[in-house]
TIZA-486238 format. One line per 4 residues: number of its first residue (from 1); their letters; for each residue z, y, x of N, C-alpha, C, O, CB. Coordinates in steps of 0.02 Angstrom, whole numbers, padded with zeros to 5 digits. Glycine has a CB too. Example, Ala and Ser with C-alpha at 12.3 -4.5 7.8 and 13.67 -1.06 7.14 Angstrom:
REM TIZA-486238
1) as) 00390,-00284,00660,00390,-00225,00615,00390,-00165,00660,00423,-00166,00712,00452,-00224,00565  00354,-00112,00642,00357,-00053,00684,00394,00002,00645,00402,00057,00670,00286,-00030,00704
REM end
This chain:
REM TIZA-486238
1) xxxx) 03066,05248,-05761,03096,05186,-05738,03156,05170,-05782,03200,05208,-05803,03118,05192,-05663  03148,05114,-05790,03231,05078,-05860,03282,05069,-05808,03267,05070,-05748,03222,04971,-05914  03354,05060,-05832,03391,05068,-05811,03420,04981,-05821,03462,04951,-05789,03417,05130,-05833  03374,04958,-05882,03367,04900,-05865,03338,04848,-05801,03296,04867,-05760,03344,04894,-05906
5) xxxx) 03366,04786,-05800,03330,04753,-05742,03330,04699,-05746,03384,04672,-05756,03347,04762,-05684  03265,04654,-05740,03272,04593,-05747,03280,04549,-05685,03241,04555,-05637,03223,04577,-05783  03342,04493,-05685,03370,04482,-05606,03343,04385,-05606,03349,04338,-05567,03492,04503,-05597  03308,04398,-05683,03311,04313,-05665,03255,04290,-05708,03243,04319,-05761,03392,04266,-05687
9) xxxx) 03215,04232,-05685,03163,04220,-05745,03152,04124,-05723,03146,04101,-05666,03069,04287,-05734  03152,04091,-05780,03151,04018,-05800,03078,04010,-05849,03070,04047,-05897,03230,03998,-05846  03036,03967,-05835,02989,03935,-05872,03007,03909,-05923,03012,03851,-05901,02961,03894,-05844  03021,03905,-05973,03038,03837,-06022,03003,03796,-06060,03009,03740,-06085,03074,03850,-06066
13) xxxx) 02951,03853,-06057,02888,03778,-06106,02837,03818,-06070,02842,03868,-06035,02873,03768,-06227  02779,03775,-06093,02705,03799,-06077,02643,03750,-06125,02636,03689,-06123,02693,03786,-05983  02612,03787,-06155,02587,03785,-06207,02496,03810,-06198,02473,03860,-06227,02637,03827,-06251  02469,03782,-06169,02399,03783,-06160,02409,03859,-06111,02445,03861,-06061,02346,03783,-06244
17) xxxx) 02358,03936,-06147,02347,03995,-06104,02427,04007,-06109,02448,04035,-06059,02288,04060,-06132  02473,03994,-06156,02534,04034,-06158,02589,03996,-06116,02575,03938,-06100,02557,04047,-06234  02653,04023,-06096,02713,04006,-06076,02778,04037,-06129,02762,04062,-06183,02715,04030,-06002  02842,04033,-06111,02883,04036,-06131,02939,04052,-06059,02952,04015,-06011,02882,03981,-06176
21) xxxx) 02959,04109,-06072,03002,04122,-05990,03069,04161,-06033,03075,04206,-06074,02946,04195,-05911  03107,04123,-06003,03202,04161,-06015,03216,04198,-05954,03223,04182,-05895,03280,04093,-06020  03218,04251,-05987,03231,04316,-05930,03331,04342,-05926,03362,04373,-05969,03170,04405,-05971  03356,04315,-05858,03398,04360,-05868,03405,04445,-05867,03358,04479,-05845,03428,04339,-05838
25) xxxx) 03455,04470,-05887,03432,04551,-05888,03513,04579,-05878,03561,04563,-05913,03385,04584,-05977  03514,04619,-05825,03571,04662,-05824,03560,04733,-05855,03509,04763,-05842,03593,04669,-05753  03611,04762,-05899,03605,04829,-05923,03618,04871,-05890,03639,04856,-05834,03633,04842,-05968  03612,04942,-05908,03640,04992,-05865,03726,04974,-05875,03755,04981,-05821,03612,05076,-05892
29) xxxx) 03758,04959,-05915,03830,04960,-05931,03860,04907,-05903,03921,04900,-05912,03844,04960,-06000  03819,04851,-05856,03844,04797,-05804,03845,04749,-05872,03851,04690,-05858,03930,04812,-05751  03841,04760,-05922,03817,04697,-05973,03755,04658,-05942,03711,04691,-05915,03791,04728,-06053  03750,04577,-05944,03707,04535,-05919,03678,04499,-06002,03727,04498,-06038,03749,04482,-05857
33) xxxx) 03629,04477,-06032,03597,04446,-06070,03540,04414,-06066,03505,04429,-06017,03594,04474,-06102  03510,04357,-06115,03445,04334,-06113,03409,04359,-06147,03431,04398,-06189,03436,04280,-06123  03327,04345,-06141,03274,04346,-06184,03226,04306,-06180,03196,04300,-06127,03249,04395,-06184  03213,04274,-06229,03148,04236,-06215,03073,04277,-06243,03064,04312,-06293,03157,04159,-06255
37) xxxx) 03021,04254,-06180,02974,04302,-06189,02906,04259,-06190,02892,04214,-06150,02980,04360,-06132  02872,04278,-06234,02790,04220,-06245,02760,04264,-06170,02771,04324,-06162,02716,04237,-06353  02732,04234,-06135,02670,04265,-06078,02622,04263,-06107,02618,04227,-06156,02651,04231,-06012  02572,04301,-06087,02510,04302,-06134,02474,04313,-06080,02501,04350,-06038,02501,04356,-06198
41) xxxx) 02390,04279,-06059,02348,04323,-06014,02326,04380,-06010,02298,04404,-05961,02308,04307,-06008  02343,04424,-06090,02301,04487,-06122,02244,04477,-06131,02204,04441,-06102,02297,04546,-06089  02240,04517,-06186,02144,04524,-06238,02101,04578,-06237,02121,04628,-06208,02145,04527,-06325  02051,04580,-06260,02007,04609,-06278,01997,04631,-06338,01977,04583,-06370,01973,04584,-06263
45) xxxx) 01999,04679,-06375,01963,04705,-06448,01905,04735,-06457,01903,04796,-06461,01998,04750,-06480  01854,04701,-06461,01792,04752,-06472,01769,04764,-06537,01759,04718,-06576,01733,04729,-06439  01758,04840,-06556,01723,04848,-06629,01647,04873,-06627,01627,04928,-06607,01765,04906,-06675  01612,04823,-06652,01538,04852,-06636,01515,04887,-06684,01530,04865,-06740,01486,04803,-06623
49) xxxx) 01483,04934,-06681,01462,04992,-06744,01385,04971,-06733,01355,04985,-06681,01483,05096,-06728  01361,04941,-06779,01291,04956,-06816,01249,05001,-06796,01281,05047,-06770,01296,04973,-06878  01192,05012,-06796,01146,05051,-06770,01150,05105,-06803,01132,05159,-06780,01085,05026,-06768  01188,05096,-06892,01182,05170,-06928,01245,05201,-06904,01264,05255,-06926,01178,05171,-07018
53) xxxx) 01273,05171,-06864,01324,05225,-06841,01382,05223,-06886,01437,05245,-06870,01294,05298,-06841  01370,05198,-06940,01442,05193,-06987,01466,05124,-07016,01512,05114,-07054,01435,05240,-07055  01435,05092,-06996,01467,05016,-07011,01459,04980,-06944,01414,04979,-06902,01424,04969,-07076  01538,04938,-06953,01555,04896,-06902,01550,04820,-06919,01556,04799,-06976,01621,04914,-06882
57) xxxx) 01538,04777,-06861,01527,04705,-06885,01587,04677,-06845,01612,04679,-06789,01447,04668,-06867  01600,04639,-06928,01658,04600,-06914,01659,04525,-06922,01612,04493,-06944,01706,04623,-06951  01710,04503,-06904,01703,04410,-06910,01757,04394,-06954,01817,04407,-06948,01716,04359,-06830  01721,04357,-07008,01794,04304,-07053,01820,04245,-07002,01773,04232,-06965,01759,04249,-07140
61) xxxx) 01861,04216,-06990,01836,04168,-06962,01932,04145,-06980,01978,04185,-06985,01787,04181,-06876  01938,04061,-06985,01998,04020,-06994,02046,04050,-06940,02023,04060,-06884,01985,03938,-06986  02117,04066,-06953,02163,04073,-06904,02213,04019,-06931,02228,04016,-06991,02192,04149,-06894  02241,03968,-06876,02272,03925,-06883,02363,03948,-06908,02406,03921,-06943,02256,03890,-06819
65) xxxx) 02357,04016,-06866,02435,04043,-06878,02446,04077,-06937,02503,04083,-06958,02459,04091,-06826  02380,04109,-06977,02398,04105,-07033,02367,04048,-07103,02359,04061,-07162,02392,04168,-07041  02359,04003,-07074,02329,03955,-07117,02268,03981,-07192,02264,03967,-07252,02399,03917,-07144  02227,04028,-07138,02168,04044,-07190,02120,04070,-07129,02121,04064,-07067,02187,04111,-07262
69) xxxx) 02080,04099,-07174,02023,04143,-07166,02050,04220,-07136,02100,04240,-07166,01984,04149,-07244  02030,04259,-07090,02068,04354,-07088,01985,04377,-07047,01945,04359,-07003,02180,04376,-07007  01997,04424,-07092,01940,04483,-07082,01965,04493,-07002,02025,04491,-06989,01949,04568,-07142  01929,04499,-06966,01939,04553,-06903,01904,04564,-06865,01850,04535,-06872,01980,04547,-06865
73) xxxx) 01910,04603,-06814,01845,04633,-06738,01839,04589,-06707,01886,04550,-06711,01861,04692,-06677  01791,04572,-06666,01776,04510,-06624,01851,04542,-06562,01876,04598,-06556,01667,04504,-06586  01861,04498,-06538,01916,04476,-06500,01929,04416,-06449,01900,04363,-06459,01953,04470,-06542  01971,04423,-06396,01973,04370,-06350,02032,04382,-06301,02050,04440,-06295,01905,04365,-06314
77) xxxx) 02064,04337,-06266,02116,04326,-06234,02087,04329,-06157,02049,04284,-06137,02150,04262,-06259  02102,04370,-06127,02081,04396,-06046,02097,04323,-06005,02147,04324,-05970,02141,04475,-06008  02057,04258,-06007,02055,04206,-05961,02033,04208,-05923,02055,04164,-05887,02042,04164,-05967  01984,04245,-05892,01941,04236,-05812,01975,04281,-05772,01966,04342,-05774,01854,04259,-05808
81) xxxx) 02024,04243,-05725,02061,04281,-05690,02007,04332,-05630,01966,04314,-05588,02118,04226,-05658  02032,04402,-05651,01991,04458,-05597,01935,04486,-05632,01905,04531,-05604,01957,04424,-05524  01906,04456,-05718,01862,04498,-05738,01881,04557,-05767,01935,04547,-05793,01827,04471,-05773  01861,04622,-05777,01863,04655,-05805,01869,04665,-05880,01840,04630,-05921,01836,04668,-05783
85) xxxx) 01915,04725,-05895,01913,04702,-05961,01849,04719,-05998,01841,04695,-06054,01969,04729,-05996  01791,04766,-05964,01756,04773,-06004,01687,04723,-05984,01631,04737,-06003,01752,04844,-06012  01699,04680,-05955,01666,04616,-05950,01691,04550,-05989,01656,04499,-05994,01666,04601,-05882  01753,04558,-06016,01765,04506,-06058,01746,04544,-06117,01718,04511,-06161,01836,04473,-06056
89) xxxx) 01756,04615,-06130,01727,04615,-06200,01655,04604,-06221,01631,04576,-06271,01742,04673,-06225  01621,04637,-06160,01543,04599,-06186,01529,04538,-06177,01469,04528,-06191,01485,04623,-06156  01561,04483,-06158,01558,04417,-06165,01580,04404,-06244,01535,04380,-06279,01605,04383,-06109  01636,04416,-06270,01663,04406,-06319,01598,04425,-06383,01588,04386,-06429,01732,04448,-06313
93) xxxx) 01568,04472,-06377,01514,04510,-06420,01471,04471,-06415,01429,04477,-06460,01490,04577,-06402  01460,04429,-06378,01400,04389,-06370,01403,04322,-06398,01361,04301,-06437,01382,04383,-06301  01480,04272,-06369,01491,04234,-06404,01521,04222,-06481,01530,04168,-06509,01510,04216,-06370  01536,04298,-06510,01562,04300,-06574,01502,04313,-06621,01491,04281,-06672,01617,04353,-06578
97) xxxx) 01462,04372,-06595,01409,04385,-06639,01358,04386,-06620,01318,04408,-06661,01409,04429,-06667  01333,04367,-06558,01263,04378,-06541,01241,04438,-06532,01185,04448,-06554,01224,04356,-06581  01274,04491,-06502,01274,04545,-06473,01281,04568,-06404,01320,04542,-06365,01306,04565,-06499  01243,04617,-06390,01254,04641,-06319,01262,04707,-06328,01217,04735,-06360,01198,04626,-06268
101) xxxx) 01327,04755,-06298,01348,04830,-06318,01278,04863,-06242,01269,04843,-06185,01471,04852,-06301  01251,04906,-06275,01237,04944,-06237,01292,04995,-06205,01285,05012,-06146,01192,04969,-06267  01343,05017,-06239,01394,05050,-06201,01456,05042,-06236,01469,05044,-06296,01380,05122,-06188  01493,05033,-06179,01576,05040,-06211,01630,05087,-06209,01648,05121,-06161,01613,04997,-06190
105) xxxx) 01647,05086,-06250,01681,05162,-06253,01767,05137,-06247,01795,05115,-06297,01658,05214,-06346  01792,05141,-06203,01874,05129,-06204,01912,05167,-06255,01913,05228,-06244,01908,05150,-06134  01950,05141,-06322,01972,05199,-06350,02064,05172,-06356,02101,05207,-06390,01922,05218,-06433  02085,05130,-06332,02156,05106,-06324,02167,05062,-06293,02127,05018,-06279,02187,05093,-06370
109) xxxx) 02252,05065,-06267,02290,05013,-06237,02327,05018,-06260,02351,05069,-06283,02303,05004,-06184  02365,04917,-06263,02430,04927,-06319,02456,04866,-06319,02415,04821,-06327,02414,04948,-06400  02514,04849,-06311,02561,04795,-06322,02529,04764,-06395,02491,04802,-06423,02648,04824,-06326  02539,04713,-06420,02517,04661,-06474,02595,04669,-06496,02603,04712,-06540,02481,04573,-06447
113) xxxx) 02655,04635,-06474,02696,04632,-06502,02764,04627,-06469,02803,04580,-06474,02680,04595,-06536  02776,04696,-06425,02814,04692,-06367,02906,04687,-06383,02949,04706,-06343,02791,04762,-06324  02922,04651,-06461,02966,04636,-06448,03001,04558,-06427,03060,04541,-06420,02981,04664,-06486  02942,04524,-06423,02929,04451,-06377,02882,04428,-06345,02883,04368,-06330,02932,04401,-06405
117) xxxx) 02837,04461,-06329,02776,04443,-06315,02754,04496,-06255,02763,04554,-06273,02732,04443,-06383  02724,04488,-06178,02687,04507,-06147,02614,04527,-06139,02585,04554,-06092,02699,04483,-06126  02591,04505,-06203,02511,04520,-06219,02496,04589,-06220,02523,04629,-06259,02488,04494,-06290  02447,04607,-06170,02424,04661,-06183,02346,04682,-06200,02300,04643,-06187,02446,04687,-06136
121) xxxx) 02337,04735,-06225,02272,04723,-06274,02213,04798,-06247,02227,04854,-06268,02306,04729,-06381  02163,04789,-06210,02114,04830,-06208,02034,04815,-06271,01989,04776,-06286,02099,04824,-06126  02071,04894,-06290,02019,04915,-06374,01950,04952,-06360,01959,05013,-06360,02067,04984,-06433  01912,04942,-06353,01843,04934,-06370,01784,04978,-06417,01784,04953,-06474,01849,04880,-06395
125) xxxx) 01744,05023,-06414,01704,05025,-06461,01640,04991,-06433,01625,05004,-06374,01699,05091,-06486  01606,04954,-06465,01537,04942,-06447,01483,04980,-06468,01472,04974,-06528,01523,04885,-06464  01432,05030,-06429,01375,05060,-06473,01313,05032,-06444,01314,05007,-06387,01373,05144,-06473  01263,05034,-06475,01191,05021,-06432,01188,04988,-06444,01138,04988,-06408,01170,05020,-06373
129) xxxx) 01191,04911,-06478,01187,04862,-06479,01133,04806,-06490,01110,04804,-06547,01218,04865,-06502  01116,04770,-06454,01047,04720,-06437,01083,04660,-06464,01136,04634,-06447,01015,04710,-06344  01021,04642,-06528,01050,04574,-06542,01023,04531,-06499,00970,04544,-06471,01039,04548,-06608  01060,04466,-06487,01025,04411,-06444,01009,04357,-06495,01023,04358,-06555,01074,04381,-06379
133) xxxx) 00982,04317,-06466,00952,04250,-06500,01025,04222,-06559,01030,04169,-06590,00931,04177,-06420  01062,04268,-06557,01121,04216,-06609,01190,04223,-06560,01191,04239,-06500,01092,04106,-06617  01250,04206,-06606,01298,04187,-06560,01323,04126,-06515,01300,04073,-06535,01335,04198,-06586  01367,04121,-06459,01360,04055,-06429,01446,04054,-06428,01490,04080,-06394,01310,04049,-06346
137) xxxx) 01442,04006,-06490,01529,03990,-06519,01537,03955,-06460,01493,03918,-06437,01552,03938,-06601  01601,03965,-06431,01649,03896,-06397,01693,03851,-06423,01711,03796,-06402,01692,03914,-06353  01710,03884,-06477,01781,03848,-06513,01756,03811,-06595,01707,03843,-06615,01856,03925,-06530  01771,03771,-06630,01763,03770,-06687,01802,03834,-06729,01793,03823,-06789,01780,03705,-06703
141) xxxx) 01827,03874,-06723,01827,03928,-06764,01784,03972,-06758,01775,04009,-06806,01874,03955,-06764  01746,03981,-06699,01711,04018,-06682,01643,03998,-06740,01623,04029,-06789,01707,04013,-06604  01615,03923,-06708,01565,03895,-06755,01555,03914,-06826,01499,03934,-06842,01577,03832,-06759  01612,03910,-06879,01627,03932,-06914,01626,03975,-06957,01621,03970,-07018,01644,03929,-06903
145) xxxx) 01634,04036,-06910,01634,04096,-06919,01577,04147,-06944,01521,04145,-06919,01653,04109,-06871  01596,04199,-07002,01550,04215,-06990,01531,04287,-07004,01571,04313,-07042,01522,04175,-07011  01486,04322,-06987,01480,04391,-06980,01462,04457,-07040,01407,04464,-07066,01433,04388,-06936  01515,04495,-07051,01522,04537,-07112,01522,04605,-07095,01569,04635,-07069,01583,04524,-07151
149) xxxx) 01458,04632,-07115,01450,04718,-07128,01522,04761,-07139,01556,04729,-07178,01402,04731,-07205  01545,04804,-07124,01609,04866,-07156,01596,04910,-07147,01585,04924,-07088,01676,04875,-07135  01588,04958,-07196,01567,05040,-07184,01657,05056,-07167,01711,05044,-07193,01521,05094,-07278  01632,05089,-07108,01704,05124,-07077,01726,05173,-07125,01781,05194,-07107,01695,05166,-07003
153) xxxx) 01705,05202,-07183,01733,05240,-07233,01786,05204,-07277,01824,05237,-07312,01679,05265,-07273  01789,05142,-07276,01801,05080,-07322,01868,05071,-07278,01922,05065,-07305,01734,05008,-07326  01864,05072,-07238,01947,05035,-07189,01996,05076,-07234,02041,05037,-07250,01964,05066,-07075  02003,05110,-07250,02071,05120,-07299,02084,05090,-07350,02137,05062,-07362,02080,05177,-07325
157) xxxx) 02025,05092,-07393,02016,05033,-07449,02045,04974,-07449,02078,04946,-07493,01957,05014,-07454  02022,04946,-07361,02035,04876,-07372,02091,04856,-07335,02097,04797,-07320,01979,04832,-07356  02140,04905,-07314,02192,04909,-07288,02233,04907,-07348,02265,04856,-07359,02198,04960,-07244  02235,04962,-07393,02271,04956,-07471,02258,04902,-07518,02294,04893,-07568,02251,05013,-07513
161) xxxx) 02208,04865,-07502,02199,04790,-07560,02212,04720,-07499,02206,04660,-07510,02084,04784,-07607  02229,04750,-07445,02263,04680,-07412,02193,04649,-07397,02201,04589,-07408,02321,04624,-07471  02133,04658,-07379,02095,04641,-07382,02079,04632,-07283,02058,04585,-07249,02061,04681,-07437  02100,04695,-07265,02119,04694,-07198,02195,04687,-07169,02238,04726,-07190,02095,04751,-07176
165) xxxx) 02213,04636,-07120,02290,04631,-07120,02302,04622,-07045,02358,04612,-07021,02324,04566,-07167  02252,04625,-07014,02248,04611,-06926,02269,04669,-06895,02227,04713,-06903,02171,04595,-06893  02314,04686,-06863,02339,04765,-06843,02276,04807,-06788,02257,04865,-06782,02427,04756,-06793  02257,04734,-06751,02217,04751,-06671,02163,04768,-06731,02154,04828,-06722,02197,04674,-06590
169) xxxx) 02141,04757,-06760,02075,04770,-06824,02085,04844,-06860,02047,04892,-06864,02081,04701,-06899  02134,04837,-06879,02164,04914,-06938,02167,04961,-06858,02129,05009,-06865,02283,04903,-06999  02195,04961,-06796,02194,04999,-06750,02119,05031,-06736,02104,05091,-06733,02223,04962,-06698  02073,04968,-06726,02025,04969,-06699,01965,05029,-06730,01937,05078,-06706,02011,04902,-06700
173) xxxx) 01965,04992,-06798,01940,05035,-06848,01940,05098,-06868,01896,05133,-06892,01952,05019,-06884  02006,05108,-06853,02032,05171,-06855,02016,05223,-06818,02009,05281,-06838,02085,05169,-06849  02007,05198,-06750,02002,05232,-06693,01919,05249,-06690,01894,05303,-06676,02034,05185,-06631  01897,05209,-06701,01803,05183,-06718,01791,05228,-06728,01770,05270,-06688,01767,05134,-06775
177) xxxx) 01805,05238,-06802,01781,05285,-06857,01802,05358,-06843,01774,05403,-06875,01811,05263,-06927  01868,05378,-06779,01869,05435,-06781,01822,05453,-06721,01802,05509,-06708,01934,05457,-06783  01812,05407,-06695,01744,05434,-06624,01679,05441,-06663,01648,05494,-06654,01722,05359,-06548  01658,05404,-06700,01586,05411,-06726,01592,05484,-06752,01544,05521,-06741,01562,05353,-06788
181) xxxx) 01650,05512,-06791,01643,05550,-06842,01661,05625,-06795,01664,05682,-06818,01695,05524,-06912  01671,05606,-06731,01679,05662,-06682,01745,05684,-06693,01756,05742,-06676,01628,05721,-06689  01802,05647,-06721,01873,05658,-06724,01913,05647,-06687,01960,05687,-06686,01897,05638,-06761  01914,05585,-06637,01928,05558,-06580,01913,05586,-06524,01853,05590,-06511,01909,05509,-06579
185) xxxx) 01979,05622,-06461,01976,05649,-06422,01974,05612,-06353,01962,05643,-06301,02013,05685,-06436  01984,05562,-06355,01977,05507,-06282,02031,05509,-06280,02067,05550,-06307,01941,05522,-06206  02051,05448,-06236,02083,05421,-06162,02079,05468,-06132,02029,05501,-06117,02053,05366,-06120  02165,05482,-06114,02175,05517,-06045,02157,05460,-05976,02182,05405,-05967,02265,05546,-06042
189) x) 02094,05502,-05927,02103,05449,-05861,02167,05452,-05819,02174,05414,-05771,02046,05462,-05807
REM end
């Protein structure tokens, strides 16, 4: 338990899934201050591994915040209030790549960027995987988008040529490749 406490909270903007909330905060030292904090609904990261067991499929697809193209794992922002997270990730697999995980393997939980931001992020492996008829984009980036082979031996590679720059992706991968390779010890329940 912090010794911090937050005694006060204000809306200030709201911005489609996100908000903006000014938190007052008393310290342990009777010091009082603000923060402003993005709300986030929380996401999903799923990495689907290929049937050979060593390559993962990934999506290029436009990000507006960084005004290009970024390699990364299919992904999604937890909107259906009460689903599970591992029901939004196989939704996400389906509408990103036309996939269905035969099983999911939980391999992290993790703040996105907890020095402003409330987003929290459940990580994913996908194995088993049934292609379906195609993917079913919602968004024009999604449309867009489109789907790229990675031998999980390669994520270092393309971490050192900037080729990968998505953290929830470099995490993901990481983690992937040490379960396939029997290096990865689980989630404590």
């Amino acid at each position: 338990m912090s010794a911090f406490r937050v005694v006060g909270s204000t809306t200030v903007a709201e911005a489609g899934f996100l908000s903006i909330s000014e938190l007052r905060v008393d310290s342990p030292g009777a010091e009082s201050f603000t923060r402003h904090v993005v709300r986030h609904p929380g996401a999903v990261v799923v990495v689907p591994v290929a049937a050979d067991g060593v390559t993962a499929l990934l999506v290029r697809q436009y990000r507006a915040a960084t005004e290009g193209e970024i390699l990364e794992v299919p992904a999604g922002k937890r909107d259906v209030h009460g689903e599970p997270p591992e029901t939004t990730a196989a939704r996400e697999l389906e509408e990103e790549i036309g996939h269905r995980p035969g099983t999911l393997v939980k391999l992290a939980e993790f703040f996105n960027t907890p020095g402003f931001c409330d987003e929290y992020t459940y990580l994913f492996a996908a194995l088993e995987l049934t292609e379906l008829d195609g993917p079913r984009a919602t968004s024009a980036e999604e449309a867009a988008m489109t789907v790229q082979r990675v031998p999980l031996a390669d994520v270092e590679r393309l971490i050192a040529t900037r080729a990968l720059v998505d953290a929830k992706s470099i995490i993901g991968l990481l983690l992937t490749r040490a379960l396939v390779t029997g290096a990865y010890r689980g989630m404590e329940a």
